[in-house]
BAMARZA-947440 format. One record per residue (C-alpha): residue number from 1; x, y, z. Coordinates in Angstrom, 3 decimals, decimal comma, padded with zeros to 6 digits. Each point is the difference from the previous one (the first is absolute). Layout:
N
NUM  X  Y  Z
...
END
This chain:
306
1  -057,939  -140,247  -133,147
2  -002,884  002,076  001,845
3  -002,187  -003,259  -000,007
4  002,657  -002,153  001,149
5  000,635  002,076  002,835
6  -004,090  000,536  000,626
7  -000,053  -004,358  -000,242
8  002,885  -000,236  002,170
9  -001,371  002,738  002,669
10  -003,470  -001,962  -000,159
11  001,272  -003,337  000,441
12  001,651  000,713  003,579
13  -001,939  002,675  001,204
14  -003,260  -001,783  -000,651
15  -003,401  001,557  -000,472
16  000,451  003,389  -000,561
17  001,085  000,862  -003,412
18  -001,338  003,568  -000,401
19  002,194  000,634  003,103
20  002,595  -001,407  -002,093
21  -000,806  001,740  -002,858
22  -000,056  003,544  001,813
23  003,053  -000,646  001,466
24  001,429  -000,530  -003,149
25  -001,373  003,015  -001,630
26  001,144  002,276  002,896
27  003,516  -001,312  -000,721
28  -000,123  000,137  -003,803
29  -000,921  003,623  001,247
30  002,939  000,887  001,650
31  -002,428  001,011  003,608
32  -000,139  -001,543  003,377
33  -002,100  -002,334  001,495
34  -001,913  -000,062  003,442
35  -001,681  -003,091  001,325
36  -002,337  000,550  002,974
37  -001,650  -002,740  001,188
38  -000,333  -002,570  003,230
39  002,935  -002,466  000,646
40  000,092  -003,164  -001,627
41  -000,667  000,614  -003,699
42  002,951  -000,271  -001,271
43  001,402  003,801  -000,988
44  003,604  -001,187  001,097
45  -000,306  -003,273  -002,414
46  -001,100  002,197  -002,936
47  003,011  002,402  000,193
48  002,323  -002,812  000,842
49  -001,800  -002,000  -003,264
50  000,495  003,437  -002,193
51  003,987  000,285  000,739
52  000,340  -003,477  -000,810
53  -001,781  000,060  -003,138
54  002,298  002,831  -001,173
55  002,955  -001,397  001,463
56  000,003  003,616  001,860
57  001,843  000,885  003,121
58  -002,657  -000,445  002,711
59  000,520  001,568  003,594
60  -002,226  000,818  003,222
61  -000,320  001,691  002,584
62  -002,311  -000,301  002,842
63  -001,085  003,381  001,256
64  -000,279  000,623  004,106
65  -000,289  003,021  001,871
66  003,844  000,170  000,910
67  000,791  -000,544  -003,846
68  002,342  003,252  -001,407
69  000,087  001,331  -002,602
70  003,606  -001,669  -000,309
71  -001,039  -003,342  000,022
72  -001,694  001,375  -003,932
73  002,175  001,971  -002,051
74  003,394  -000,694  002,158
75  002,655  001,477  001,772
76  003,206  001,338  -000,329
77  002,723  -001,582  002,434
78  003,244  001,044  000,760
79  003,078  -002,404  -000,981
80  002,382  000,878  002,653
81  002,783  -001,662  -002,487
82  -000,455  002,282  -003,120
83  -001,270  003,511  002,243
84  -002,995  -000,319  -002,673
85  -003,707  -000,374  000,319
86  -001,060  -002,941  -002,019
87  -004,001  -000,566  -000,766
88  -001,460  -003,381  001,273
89  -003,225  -000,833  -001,628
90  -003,592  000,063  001,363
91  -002,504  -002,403  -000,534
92  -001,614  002,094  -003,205
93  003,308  -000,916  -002,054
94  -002,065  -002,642  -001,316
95  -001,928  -000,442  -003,599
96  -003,338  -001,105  001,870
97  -000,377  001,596  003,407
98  -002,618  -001,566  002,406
99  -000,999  002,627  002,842
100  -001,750  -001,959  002,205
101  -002,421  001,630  002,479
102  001,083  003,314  -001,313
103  -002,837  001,397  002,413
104  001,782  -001,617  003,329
105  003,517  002,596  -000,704
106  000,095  003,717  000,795
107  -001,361  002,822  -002,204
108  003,995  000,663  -000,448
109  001,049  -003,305  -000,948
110  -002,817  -000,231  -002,590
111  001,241  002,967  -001,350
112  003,161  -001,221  -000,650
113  -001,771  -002,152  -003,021
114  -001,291  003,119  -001,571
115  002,934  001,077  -002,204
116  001,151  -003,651  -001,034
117  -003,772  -000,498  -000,998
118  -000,121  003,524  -002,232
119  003,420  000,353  -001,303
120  001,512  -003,563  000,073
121  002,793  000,896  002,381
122  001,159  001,024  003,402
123  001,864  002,348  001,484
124  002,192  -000,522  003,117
125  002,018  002,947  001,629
126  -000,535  002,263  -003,259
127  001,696  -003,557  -002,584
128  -003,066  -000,871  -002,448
129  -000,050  -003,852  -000,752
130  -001,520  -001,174  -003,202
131  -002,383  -002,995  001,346
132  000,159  -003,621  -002,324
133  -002,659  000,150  -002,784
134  -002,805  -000,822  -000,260
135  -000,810  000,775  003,667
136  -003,027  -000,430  001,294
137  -001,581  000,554  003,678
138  -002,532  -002,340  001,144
139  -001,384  000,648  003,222
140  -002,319  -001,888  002,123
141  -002,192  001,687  002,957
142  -002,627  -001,750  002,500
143  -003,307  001,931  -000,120
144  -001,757  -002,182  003,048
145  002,558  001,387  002,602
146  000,726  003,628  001,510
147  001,977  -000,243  002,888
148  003,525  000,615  -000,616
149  -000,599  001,517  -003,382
150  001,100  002,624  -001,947
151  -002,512  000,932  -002,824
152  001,204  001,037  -003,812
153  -000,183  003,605  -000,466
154  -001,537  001,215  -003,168
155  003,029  000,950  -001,396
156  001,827  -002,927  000,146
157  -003,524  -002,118  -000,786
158  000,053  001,878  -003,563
159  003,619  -001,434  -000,733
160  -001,705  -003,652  -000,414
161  -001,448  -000,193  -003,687
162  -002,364  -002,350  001,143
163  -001,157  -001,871  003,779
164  -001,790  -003,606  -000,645
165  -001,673  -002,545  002,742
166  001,235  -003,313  -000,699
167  -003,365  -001,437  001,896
168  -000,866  -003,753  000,796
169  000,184  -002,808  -002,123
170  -003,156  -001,485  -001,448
171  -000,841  -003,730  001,375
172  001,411  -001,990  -003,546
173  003,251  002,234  -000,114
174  000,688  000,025  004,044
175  -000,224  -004,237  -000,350
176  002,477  000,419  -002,880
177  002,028  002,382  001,856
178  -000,281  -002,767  002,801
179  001,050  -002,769  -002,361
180  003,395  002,192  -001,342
181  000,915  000,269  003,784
182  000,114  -004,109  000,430
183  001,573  -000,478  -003,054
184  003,015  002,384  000,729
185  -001,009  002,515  -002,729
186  001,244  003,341  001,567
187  001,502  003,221  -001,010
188  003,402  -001,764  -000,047
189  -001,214  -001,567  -003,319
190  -000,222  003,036  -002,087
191  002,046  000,181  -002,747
192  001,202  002,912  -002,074
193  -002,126  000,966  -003,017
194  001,691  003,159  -000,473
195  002,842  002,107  000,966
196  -000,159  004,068  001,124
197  001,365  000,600  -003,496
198  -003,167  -001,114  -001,343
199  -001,904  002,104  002,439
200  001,397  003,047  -000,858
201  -000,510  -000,589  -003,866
202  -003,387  -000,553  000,927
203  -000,192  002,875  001,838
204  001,130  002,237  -003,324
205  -002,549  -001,411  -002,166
206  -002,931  000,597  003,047
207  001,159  003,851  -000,849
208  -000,121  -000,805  -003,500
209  -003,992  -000,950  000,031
210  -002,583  002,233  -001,477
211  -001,701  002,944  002,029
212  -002,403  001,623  -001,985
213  -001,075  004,133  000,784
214  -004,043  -001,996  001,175
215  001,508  -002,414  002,424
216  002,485  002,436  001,285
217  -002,812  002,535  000,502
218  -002,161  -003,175  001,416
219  002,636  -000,251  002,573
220  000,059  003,655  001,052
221  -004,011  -000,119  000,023
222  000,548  -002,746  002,826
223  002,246  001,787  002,187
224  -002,108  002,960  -000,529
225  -003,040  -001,276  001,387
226  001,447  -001,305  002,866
227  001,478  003,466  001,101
228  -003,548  001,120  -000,757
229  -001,655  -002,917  002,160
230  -000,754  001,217  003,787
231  000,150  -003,258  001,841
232  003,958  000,592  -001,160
233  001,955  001,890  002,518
234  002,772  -000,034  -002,609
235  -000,213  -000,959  -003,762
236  002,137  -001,335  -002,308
237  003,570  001,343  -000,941
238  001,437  000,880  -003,014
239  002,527  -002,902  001,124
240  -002,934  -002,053  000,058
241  -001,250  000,784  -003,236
242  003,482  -000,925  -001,312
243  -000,064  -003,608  001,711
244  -003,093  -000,370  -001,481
245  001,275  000,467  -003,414
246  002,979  -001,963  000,454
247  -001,814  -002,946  001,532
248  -003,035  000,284  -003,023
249  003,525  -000,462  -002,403
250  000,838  -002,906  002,035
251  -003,297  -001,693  -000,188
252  000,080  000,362  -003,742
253  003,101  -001,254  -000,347
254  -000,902  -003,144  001,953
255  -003,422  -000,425  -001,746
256  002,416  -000,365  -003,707
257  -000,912  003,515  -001,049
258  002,468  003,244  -000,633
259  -003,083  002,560  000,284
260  -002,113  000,623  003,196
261  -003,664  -000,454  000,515
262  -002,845  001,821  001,759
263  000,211  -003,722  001,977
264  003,326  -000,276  000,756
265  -000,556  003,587  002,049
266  -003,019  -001,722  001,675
267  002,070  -003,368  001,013
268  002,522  001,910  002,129
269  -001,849  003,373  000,852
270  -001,231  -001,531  003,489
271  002,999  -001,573  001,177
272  002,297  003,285  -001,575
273  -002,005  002,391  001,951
274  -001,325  -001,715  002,512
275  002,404  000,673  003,326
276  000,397  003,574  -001,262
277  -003,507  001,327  000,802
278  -001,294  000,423  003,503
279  -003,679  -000,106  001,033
280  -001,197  003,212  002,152
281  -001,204  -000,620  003,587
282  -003,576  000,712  -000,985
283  000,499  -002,719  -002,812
284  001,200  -002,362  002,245
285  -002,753  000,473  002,261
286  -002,363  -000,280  -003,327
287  002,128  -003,823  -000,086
288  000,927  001,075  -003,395
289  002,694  -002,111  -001,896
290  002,808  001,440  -002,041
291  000,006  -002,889  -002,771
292  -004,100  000,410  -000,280
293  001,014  004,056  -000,476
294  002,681  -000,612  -002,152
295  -002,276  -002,333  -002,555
296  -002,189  002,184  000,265
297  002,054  003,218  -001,311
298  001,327  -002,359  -003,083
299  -003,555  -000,490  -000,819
300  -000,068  003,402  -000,191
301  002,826  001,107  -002,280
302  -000,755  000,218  -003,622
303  001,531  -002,731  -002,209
304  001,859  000,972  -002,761
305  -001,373  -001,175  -003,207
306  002,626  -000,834  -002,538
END
């Protein structure tokens, strides 16, 4: 079912199937996903293309600076008939959530996202609503442009399991991309391969997949030497460490396997812990890169044997 959907995902959002693939394994995860790239690639198409292939409930909401928090987890209005305050849904009331330009809304509208995105819920004048499962956030953030923006603060950064850059097309795929435009081959086309049902069953058996005591430590070694690392303002959290776990499951579970790998930690290290580590001043006057750093620190942590 897992191939289907990877086939399916590859077929309309052409050229990129380890985006596809990551995506997937940050969903069979249960985490969040942030996109940051420039405009054009097609981050709207491949959340659109993910709900469809589910046959999820797919919503979106386009973030500006006059955006409240209202508009995300909903109100409560009064019904002037009953002398009752009835809830009216916000835009997160959805399966597969698309924040687009999450970066362009107000520090308090972003944080409105923060308890759907850790507890699966929201609460609106002290009433806790369960939100539809599986739920998943996919947000989407311009990194070329500054005015009018609002950047992520750490602590709402560290809720996404993992942030990926779709990037250009190469030449062959773009022409084929080209070709599926002309031909009427768009996102309208997707079919269902699965159903949230399946998801969540999916989900149980991630859990289910093998950690041993070396690649757990493996893990911790990681996030260890990247609260050790100076260019770091800030290291890793134990949150972190946990997405990483989680998302090394995933990977295994995708790759046909129900026990994790020293290389299945090494897949999704860089794109788990990526947006969670900031470079000094002095290292970014150095020029130095967090992915280089990163690859780097995994070099560095001792492989477990068995």
């Amino acid at each position: 079912m897992m191939d289907a959907l990877k086939k399916q995902m590859c077929e309309y959002f052409v050229g990129k199937e380890s985006v596809a693939e990551n995506v997937l394994i940050c969903l069979l995860a249960g985490g969040h996903l942030l996109l940051e790239d420039v405009p054009g690639v097609g981050k709207t198409t491949l959340a659109r293309i993910l709900a469809k292939s589910m046959e999820c409930d797919f919503g979106r909401i386009q973030f500006t600076p006059d955006t409240l928090p209202g508009d995300v987890v909903g109100t409560s209005v009064y019904n002037a008939k009953t002398g009752e305050f009835t809830y009216r849904e916000g835009a997160v009331m959805h399966q597969i959530l698309l924040a687009d330009e999450i970066n362009r809304t107000s520090p308090k509208t972003q944080a409105s996202l923060l308890e759907a995105m850790a507890e699966g819920s929201v609460t609106v004048d002290g009433k806790t609503y369960p939100l539809p499962q599986p739920f998943m956030v996919i947000a989407t953030q311009n990194p070329v442009e500054f005015l009018g923006t609002y950047p992520l603060p750490e602590a709402q950064m560290d809720r996404f399991m993992m942030r990926l850059s779709v990037g250009y097309p190469e030449a062959s795929e773009e022409f084929r991309l080209a070709r599926n435009f002309l031909s009427g081959k768009t996102v309208e086309g997707v079919t269902g391969v699965c159903k949230a049902e399946d998801i969540l069953k999916m989900r149980e058996s991630v859990e289910k997949v093998t950690l041993s005591d070396g690649v757990v430590r493996y893990v911790q070694d990681i996030v260890r030497l990247t609260r050790e690392e100076k260019s770091f303002v800030l290291g890793a959290s134990p949150r972190a460490m946990l997405a990483l776990l989680r998302a090394s499951q995933a990977k295994a579970y995708l790759s046909g396997r129900d026990f994790v790998k020293p290389d299945d930690v090494k897949a999704v290290a860089v794109i788990v812990l990526h947006h969670r580590l900031t470079l000094t001043p002095e290292a970014k006057i150095r020029k130095e890169e967090v992915d280089r750093l990163l690859k780097e620190l995994i070099l560095k942590a001792k492989v477990p044997m068995e």
